[in-house]
C-alpha positions as CSV (number, residue, x, y, z in Angstrom):
1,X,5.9,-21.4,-8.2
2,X,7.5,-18.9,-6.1
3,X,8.3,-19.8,-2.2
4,X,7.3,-17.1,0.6
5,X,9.5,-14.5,1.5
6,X,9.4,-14.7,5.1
7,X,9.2,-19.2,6.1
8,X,9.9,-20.4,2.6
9,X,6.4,-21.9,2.1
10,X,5.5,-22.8,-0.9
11,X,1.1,-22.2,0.2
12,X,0.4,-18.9,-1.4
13,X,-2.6,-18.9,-2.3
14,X,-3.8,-15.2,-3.1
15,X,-7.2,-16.1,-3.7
16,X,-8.5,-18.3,-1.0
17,X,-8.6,-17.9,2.3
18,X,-10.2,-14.1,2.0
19,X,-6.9,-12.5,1.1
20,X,-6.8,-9.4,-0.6
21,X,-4.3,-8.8,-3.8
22,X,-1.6,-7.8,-1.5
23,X,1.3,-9.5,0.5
24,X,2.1,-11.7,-3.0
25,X,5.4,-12.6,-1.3
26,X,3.8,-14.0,1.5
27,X,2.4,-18.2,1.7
28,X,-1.4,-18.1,3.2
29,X,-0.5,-18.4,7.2
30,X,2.8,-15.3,7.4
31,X,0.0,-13.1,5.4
32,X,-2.6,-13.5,8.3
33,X,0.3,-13.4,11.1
34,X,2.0,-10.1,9.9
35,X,-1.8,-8.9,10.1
36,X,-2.3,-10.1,13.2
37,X,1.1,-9.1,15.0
38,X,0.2,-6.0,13.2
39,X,-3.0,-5.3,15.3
40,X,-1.2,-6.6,18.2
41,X,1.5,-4.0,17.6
42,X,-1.2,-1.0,17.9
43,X,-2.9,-2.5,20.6
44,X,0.4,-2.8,23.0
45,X,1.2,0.9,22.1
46,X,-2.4,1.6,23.2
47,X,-1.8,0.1,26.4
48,X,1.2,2.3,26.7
49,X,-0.7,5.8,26.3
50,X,-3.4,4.9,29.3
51,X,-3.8,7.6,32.1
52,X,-1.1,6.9,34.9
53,X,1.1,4.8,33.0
54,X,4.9,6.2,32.9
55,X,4.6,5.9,29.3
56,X,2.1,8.6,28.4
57,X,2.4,12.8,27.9
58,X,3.3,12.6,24.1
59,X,0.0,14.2,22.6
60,X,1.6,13.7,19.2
61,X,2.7,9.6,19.6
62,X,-0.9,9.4,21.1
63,X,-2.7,10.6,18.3
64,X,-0.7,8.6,16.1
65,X,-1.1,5.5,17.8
66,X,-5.4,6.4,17.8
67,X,-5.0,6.8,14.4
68,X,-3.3,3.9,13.5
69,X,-6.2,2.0,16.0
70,X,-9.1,3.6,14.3
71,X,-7.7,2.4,10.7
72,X,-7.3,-1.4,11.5
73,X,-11.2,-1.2,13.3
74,X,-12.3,0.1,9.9
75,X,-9.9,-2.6,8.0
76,X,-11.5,-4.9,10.2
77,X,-14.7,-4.1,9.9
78,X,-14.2,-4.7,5.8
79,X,-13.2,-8.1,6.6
80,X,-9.2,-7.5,5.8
């Protein structure tokens, strides 16, 4: 029984809980919070590219950060 990589838990369980085959290293709960802070992650660079904000003007960071958005909507739309 292996332990997880990132708390030391001992709950992975790669089959329950709608996980995918991925993340093996990681117990049940640090596999849905690295998703999680993940989607949090785009979504704060998202609210750094709106109009007026001091933060916006890179075309190319913008259109990375939309990309990256409009992949986890379809990830999350799959149910990942």
């Amino acid at each position: 029984m292996n332990a997880c990589t990132r708390c030391g838990s001992f709950a992975i369980n790669p089959a329950w809980h709608g996980r995918d085959d991925s993340d093996l290293d990681l117990c049940d709960v640090c596999y849905w919070r690295g998703r999680a802070e993940r989607r949090l992650s785009i979504l704060l660079d998202i609210s750094m590219i709106r109009p007026g904000h001091p933060g916006c003007g890179d075309l190319s960071r913008e259109q990375r950060v939309w990309a990256d958005f409009e992949a986890e909507i379809q990830r999350a739309a799959k149910g990942e």
